[in-house]
N, C-alpha and C positions, 0 to 999 in steps of 0.2 A: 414597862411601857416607856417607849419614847415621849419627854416633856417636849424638846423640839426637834427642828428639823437638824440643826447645826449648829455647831460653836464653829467663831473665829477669831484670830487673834490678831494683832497689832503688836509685835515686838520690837522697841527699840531703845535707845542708850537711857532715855530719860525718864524710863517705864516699860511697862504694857498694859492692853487690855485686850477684853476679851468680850465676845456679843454671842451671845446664844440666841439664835432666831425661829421663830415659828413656821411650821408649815404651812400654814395661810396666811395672807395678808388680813390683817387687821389684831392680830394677834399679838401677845405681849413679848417684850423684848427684854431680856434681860442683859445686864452688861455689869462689868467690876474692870477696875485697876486694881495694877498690882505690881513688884517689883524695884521701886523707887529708881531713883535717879544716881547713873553710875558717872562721873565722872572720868575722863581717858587717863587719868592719873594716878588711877584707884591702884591699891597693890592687888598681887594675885589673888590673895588669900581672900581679898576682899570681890572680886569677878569673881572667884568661884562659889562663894557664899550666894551670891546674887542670881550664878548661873541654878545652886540646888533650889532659891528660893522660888527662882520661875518655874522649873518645872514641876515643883510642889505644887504651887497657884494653881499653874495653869489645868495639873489633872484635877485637882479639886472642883475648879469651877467646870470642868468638861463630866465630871461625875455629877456633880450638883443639878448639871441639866440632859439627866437622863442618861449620858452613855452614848452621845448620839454615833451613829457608824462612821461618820466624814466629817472631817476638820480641813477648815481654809486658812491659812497661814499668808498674811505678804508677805509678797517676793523679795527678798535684799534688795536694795538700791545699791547694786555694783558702781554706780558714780560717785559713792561714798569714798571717802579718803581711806586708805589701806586698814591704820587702825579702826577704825570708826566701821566697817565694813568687817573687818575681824571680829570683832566684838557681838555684830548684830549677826556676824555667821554662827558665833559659838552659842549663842542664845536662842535662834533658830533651830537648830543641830540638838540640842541638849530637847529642846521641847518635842520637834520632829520623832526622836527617837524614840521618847518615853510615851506618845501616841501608837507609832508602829508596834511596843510592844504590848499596847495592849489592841491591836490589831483594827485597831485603828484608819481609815486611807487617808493619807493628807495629802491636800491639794494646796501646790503654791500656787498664790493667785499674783499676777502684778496689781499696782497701785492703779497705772494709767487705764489699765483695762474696767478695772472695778469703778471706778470712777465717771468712766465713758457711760459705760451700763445706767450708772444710777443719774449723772448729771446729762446726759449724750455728748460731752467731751472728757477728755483727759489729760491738756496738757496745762502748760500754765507755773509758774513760781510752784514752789511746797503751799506758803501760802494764803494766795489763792485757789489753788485746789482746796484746799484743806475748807476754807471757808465755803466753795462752792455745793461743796457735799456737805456739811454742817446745812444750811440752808436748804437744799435738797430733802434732807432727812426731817427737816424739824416741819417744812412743809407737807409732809406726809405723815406727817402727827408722831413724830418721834418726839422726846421727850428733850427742853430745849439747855438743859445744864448739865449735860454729858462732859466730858475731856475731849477735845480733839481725836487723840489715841482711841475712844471708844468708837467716837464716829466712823474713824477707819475702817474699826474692826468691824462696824456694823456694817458697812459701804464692800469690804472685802467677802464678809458673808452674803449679801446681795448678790454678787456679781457668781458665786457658787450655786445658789438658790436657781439662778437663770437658767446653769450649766446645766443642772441636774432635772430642768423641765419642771422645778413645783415654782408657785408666783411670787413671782418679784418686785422690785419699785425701781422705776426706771422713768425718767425723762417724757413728756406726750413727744412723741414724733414731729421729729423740725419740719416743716412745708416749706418746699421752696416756689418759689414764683418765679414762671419764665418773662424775662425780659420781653418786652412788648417797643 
C-alpha cells in the first residue's frame, strides 16, 4: 500500500531534503535532511562519498514512504556558476538514476514554477522566495521548524500534486479591480 501520494526532493551543495506528501490535503507530511554540506573545495573522494551518500538517503526515505510511483526533483538552476552547477548536476543525475531504476517517473519540477502554484508568484531574490513559501506553507498548517531545503522540497511536491489533478495548496486567487 501506498503511504503517500509523492516524494520530492530538494538537492543542493549545502544538503538536501526530501517531503513525502499525502494524497489529500490535510494529511501528514513527512520530510528528512540529509547529505550534509559539501564545500566547492572538497576533494573527489570526498563528492563521491557524498554523491553515494545521497542516493542512499534519498532511496531510503522514498521506500520509507511507501514506494510511491513518481518523484519530483527541482530543476538545476543553470544560473548557477559552472562548478556549483556541476555539482548539483552530478547529485541530480546520481539520484535521477537510482529512481528510474527502480522504475520509478521523475519529474523535474522548476523552483519558479512550484512556488508560483503555491505563493501565486515566483520571482524574486533566493531569499525572498525562500521565505515567501516558508510562510505560505506554515500558513497552511505545515509544521513551522522545518530547513528551508525541506520547504522547497515540500513547495516542489505541491506544484507535482497540482500536475497530476490530486489537491493541492495554492495561493486564494488574486482579484483584480478595474479602474474606475
Amino acid at each position: 500500500m501506498r503511504r503517500f501520494a509523492l516524494v520530492a526532493y530538494d538537492l543542493s551543495l549545502r544538503g538536501a531534503a526530501a517531503a513525502a506528501l499525502p494524497f489529500r490535503l490535510g494529511g501528514r507530511i513527512e520530510t528528512c535532511r540529509f547529505g550534509g554540506d559539501l564545500s566547492l573545495g572538497s576533494s573527489e573522494a570526498q563528492r563521491l562519498e557524498r554523491l553515494s551518500l545521497l542516493e542512499t538517503e534519498a532511496l531510503k526515505f522514498w521506500r520509507r514512504a511507501g514506494r510511491p510511483r513518481v518523484v519530483a526533483i527541482e530543476q538545476y538552476a543553470f544560473s548557477s556558476s559552472g562548478a556549483h552547477a556541476h555539482a548539483i548536476g552530478e547529485a541530480g543525475g546520481v539520484v535521477k538514476l537510482a529512481l528510474h531504476r527502480e522504475g520509478v517517473r521523475v519529474v523535474p519540477v522548476w523552483a519558479s514554477a512550484a512556488r508560483k502554484t503555491l505563493t501565486g508568484f515566483g520571482g524574486g531574490s533566493s531569499a525572498v522566495a525562500k521565505t515567501a513559501v516558508r510562510k505560505a506553507l506554515i500558513a497552511f498548517g505545515v509544521r513551522d521548524d522545518l530547513s528551508f531545503d525541506e520547504y522547497d522540497a515540500i513547495c516542489t511536491g505541491n506544484w507535482l500534486l497540482a500536475e497530476e489533478g490530486w489537491e493541492f495548496l495554492a495561493s486564494p486567487p488574486v482579484v483584480k479591480r478595474k479602474r474606475t
